[in-house]
C-alpha positions in Angstrom: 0.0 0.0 0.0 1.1 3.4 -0.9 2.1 5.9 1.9 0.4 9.5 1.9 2.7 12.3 0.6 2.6 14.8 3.3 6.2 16.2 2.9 8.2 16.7 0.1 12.3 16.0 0.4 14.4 19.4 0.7 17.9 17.9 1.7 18.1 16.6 4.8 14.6 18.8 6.0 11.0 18.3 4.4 8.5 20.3 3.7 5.0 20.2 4.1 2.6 19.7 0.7 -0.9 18.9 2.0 -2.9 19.9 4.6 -2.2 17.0 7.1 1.3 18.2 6.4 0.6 21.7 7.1 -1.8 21.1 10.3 0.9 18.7 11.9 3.9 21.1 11.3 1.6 24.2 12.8 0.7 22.7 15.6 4.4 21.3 16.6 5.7 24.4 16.5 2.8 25.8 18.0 3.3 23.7 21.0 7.0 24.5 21.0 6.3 28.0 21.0 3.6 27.4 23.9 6.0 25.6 26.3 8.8 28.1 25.4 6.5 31.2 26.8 5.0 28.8 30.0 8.7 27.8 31.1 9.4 31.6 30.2 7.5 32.7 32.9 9.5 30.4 35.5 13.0 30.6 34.4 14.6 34.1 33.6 17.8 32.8 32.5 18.4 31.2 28.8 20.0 28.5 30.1 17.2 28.0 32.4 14.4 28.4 29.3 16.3 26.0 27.3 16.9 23.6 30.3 13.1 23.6 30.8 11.6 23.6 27.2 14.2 20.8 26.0 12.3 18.0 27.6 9.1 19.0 25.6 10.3 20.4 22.6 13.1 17.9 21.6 10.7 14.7 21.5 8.2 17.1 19.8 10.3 18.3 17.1 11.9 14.7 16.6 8.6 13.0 16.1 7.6 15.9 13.5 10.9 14.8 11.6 10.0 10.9 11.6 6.3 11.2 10.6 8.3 13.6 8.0 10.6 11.0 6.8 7.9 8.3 6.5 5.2 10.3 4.7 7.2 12.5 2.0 7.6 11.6 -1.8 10.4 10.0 -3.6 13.7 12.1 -3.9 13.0 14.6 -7.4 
């Protein structure tokens, strides 16, 4: 069975082409930029911010980049 084509290669990044694609890449980063303001507001340090958002944004971002890798189109 085929695979959807939600991404489309761009060297090593992909980018969205359909809406699933488009929904799925706004919302990650949404939520990235969500937990970056609420640990914001508890840490006034960078290194603290990035100490606190990397637990949440890390696995957020990686999962992003495998549903990426296993949904985009054939290299051009």
């Amino acid at each position: 069975m085929k695979s959807p084509r939600w991404f489309r290669p761009a060297g090593p990044l992909s980018l969205p082409v359909s809406i699933p694609g488009w929904v799925l890449t706004a919302t990650t980063l949404a939520f990235c930029a969500w937990i970056f303001v609420a640990v914001e507001r508890r840490w006034h340090s960078v290194a603290g911010t990035l100490i606190g958002a990397f637990p949440y944004a890390a696995p957020a971002l990686v999962g992003l980049y495998v549903i990426a890798l296993c949904t985009r189109g054939p290299e051009a």
